[in-house]
Structures are given as structure tokens and as C-alpha cells.
C-alpha positions, 0 to 999 in steps of 0.5 A: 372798317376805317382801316379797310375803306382806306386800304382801298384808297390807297389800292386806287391812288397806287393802281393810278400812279402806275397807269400814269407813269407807264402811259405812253400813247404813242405805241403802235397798235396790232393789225388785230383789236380787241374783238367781242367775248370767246365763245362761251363753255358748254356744261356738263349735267352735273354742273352749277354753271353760271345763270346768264351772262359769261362771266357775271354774278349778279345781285340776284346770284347773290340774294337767291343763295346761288353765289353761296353755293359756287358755279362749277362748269366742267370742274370740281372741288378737290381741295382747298386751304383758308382761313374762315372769317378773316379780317383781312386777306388770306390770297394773294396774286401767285400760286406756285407748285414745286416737286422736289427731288423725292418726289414731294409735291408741294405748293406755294402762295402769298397770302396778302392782296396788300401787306399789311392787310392780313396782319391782324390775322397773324396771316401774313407772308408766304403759305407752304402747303404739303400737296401729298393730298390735294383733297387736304392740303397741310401748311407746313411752313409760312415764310416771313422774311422781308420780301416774304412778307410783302412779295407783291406780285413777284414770288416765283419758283425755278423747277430746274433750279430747286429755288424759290424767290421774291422781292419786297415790293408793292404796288408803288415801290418798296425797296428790293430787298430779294430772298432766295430759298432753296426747295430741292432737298424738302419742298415742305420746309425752304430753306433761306439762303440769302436776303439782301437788297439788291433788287433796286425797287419791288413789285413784280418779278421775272425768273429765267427757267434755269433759275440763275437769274432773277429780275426786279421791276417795276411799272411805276420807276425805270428800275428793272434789274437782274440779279444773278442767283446761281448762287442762292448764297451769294446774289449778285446785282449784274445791271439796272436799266432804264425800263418801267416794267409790270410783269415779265417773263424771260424766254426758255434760253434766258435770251428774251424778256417780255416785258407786260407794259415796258416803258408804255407799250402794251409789250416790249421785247427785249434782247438781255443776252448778254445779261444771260451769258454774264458778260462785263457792262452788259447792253440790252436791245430794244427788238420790238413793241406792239400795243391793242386798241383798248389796253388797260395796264398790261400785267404779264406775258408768258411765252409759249409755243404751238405747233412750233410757232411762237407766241405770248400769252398776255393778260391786262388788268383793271379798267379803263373809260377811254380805250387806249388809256391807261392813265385813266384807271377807274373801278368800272371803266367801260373798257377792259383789256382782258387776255390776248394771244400774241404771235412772235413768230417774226419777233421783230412784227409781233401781233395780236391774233386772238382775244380772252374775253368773257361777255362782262368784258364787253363795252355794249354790257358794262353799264348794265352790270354796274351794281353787281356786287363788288363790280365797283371794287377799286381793285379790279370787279369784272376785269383779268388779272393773271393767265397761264399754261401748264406748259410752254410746249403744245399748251392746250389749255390757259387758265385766268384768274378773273376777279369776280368772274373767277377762274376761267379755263381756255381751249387754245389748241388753235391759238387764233380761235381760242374758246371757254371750255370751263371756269369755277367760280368760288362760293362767296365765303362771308367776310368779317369786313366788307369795306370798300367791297361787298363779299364776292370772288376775288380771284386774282392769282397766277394759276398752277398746273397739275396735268396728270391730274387734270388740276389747278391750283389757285387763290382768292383773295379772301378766301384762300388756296383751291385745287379745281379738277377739270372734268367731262374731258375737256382738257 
């Protein structure tokens, strides 16, 4: 219990060293603030939905059987893969999905919130499962190498590329050591092709689509960095520069990076052309910021089109007792920054637009499900962690892992007016610990994406890997 209780201190002092170091009030905010929850899905007849507000599990849910059993709306269970009884955890924060070259479909996941957290269950690094059969998926390999073992929040895959890679981080830094394995031949066993340090500091990660650059950063020290992997064998540093950045994606060219809270600002956009075209002493330009009334700590922001027009999907995570303040992180803060659509249409002018938002978001319901369990878990309760799009053209749909809240599924065919359209809320599994935190959901992953199945793929923190089919047609 000691142990855990004090995994959980350090979760909040690291959460709190970031958000101070990342600070930066001075941003510009959007036109647009953050406005009240999207509007709530609408169930089918079979379904378990939720038994009041969006987004809430209640003691009542708790004491009555209900989160035993799960809440299901416009989704069912296919699959799933954990590790019952657990001493520590058994999901981490990405979920990745790979088809290779003969058609072998296959899936891949840190396994830890925070390494070592699972080590006593001889559980961790990152889980390869053969997707043959999402009904049962099959663990064919669990990848141990340094950055493996602890990814954080940076494992990511290259469809294009065939390659898999992370860098060794946590959530204040860890030195960035980068493995690159190669999935093209046989996605249920990656091969290794290199390891080396040579990403400065760890904790998150970006890839370009044609997977020959990979970038390092981190929210806590001005050290993002890219690396050239056209070469799985023979990675090379090719720049470092002064940037502290959480998440980040790069746009289809490898032009763009979008940095989620980039020297302060909620997101900043930088021109890296000159990385992506290998020039000698590359210069990378500033293109713009913007910023929301009531930003937490900006986790990621992933480009997409629709209908032609750009835009970025942005998600916050934690929260915060002062809008605007992200050095002020608490376990139930009265603001939480959630999701948001940003349109990149004028790069130059980004703004805010629309908002992905459940009910227990909202600052007037916060104080009233305080004693929910796990609400005051220091890393996270009712707040987002991660968003997504199965694709980056024409999306319809975006799935967020929620935390207590779960997976949540959202009709942005109209970017402006998104709406909740699904979510499935895990059953509770129990848990041998529950310090600092009661048995609850812990959905913290970025989902993937199976479209000619309807699926999507995810993990809970303590309860491991699921595939959930949207259902009633609405997607």
C-alpha cells in the first residue's frame, strides 16, 4: 500500500512540475471559450447507458452493482486482454494497431501508467497482441528494451513506414534513449533495430506519417528534438531546439509540427521544413499560438481535414482551480480543459471553434461529484487525457479516453457542432491495491481505429486492452 500511496506523490509532484514549467499566461486566448457539455448520445434499447449525469459514476453506480457490470451506449464488447488481480498496472497511455505486409493485423500498448508500477507483476514494457481474432486477442511478444519498458507517452507506429518506435521518458524526464522496431515483415514479432540515446529527454513523442522522422519532447525542459529514422539501423540526431513540448503531431507532409502546450501556449505551430527536407543547420519558425479561457495542460493535438478545411483536434488533460492556470494542477479542480476542435484553415489565425465536453466537465457540477469514487485521484478523476480520428480525411467520428468517464465517441461530421454519439464505460474490475485510488475506470489511452469493423481499440489503466464495436449505426 506504502508503495502505491507514494506512486501517487510523485504522479502529483511531476504532474505539478510540468504545469509550472509549461506556464506562460501571457498567450493569446481564442475568440471562442470554452462552452457548456456537447450534447449527450442517445442509446439504443439494448444498451447499459449511464443512470444520470454525462460522463458521471456515482457511489450509488458503485454501491448498487452497476459499475460491476459496465455502461454500454451504442457499443459492445468484442474483446479484451488484461491481467485479472493486478498489483499494479496493466494499461498505459497509447494503443496502436499495425497491418503488415501479409495482411496480419496486429496491436500494440504500453502496459504501465508509470514504470515501475506494474514491475511486480512481471508486466512491464510494451504488450504485442495478435488481432487475428479481436473476440480474443493473443500476446505474442512484450518488448523490454529501455525505452520500452518506460515509453510514457511517446510509443507510436508508422503504418507507411512499417516501424514502431518510443523514447524512454516519464512524466518529468528520463534520458532519451530511442528504440525503433521494424513490423513490416511479421507484426506479431518486431524486430529491433536500434537503440540508442539520442533523443535528449523523454516523455512524449511525435512521428512523421512517412515514419523517417521522429521527435523526442518534453513539457518540463526545452528539449524537443528529431531524430532521423529512414534508417531504423542507423538513427541519427539531426536538431534540438529550445521548445518545452507535451504531445505533438506533424502535418501529412512533415512541414508542420503541432505542438500541445509548446513554450506555454495551449498550441503552438511550428514550420520544421527544413528538418523534413534534411537540410544542414536546419531553422524552424514560429507560425502561431492560440490558447482557451480555461486550459489545463494541453496533452495533444492531431491534424485533420473535413471537407477540405483544416483543422486540429486538441485534447487537455487534469485540472485546474483557476481558469487559464496550468500551474495550479489539482485532483478535482473546478476547471477542466477537455477536448476541443481548432480550425487551421488561416494557419496563421488559428482558433478555437468547437468544444468536447461531457456534463462532469462542467465548473456549475464539479463540487457535486467530488466524492465519486476515484474523482480525487491525483492523476486525473473526471477529466480527458487523449482524443483521436481514424482518419485524417473526412473523419466522422473522434474517440477520447476520459478517465473515470471512459471511452467517449463523438460525431464531428460538422466540426463546429460536434455531438456524443457513444462511450462504454468499462465494469470496474477490482483491484488488489486501491491506494491512492479506489477501483474505478481509468481510461487514459489514445484509441485506435479498426473502420471496416466499426472497432476501437483501447486501454484502462488497471485493467487492460478492449476492443469496443460501435453499434445502432452510429458511426
Amino acid at each position: 500500500m506504502k508503495y502505491h500511496f507514494y506512486l501517487g506523490l510523485i504522479l502529483v509532484a511531476t504532474s505539478s512540475l510540468i504545469a509550472c514549467k509549461s506556464s506562460n499566461n501571457s498567450a493569446p486566448a481564442s475568440s471562442v471559450a470554452d462552452g457548456p457539455s456537447t450534447p449527450r448520445a442517445v442509446c439504443g434499447p439494448s444498451d447499459r447507458p449511464e443512470t444520470g449525469m454525462q460522463g458521471r459514476v456515482s457511489q450509488a453506480d458503485h454501491d448498487a452493482g452497476l459499475a460491476t457490470l459496465g455502461f454500454t451506449c451504442n457499443t459492445e464488447l468484442v474483446g479484451s486482454y488484461f491481467t485479472p488481480n493486478a498489483i499494479g498496472t496493466v494499461g498505459g497511455f497509447k494503443v496502436e494497431r499495425y497491418v503488415d505486409k501479409t495482411g496480419r493485423e496486429c496491436a500494440y500498448y504500453d502496459s504501465t501508467l508509470l514504470y515501475p508500477s506494474n514491475v511486480l507483476d512481471m508486466d512491464a514494457g510494451v504488450n504485442v497482441l495478435d488481432m487475428s481474432d479481436p473476440t480474443s486477442p493473443l500476446m505474442t511478444a512484450r518488448l523490454v528494451t529501455p525505452a520500452m519498458l518506460s515509453p510514457h507517452e511517446s510509443v507510436v507506429v508508422s503504418q507507411q513506414a512499417g516501424v514502431l518506435a518510443a523514447v524512454m521518458g516519464n512524466p518529468a524526464f528520463y534520458p532519451g534513449i530511442v528504440d525503433v522496431y521494424d513490423l513490416s515483415e511479421d507484426c506479431r514479432n518486431p524486430v529491433l533495430k536500434s537503440s540508442a540515446p539520442i533523443g535528449v529527454i523523454g516523455h512524449e513523442s511525435g512521428i512523421t506519417p512517412d515514419g523517417k522522422t521522429f521527435y523526442s519532447s518534453s513539457p518540463g525542459t526545452p528539449t524537443l528534438t528529431a531524430v532521423d529514422i529512414s534508417d531504423p539501423a542507423l538513427p541519427k540526431h539531426l536538431w534540438t531546439g529550445n521548445y518545452t513540448s507535451h504531445g505533438l503531431s506533424l502535418s501529412d507532409d512533415g512541414n508542420r509540427a503541432y505542438l500541445a502546450s509548446g513554450n506555454g501556449f495551449g498550441v503552438l505551430i511550428l514550420d520544421v521544413s527544413d528538418i523534413q527536407a534534411r537540410t544542414a543547420n536546419p531553422e524552424v519558425s514560429e507560425i502561431a499560438t492560440v490558447s482557451w479561457d480555461n486550459q489545463t495542460i494541453p496533452q495533444n493535438a492531431m491534424p485533420f481535414t473535413r471537407n477540405g478545411k483544416a483543422y486540429l483536434l486538441e485534447i487537455d488533460e487534469y485540472s485546474s482551480n483557476e481558469p487559464g492556470d496550468n500551474a495550479s494542477v489539482t485532483s478535482h479542480g473546478e476547471f477542466v480543459g477537455a477536448g476541443r476542435i481548432i480550425d487551421i484553415s488561416d494557419e496563421t489565425k488559428p482558433r478555437v471553434v468547437s468544444d468536447l465536453r461531457l456534463a462532469v466537465h462542467d465548473p456549475a457540477n464539479r463540487e457535486a461529484i467530488a466524492d465519486d469514487p476515484g474523482a480525487f485521484n491525483p492523476t486525473g478523476g473526471y477529466a480527458g487525457h487523449y482524443c483521436s480520428v481514424p482518419t485524417r480525411v473526412n473523419p466522422d467520428i473522434a474517440a477520447c479516453s476520459m478517465i473515470l468517464s471512459g471511452l467517449r465517441i463523438f460525431d464531428i461530421r460538422n466540426p463546429e457542432k460536434p455531438k456524443e454519439i457513444a462511450y462504454f464505460n468499462a465494469p470496474v474490475q477490482p483491484r488488489v491495491l486501491t491506494v491512492p485510488a479506489p477501483a474505478s475506470n481509468w481510461a487514459m489511452s489514445r484509441p485506435a481505429f479498426v473502420p471496416e469493423r466499426k472497432e476501437i481499440w483501447y486501454t484502462d489503466g488497471y485493467s487492460g486492452f478492449y476492443v469496443v464495436r460501435l453499434t445502432n449505426g452510429v458511426w
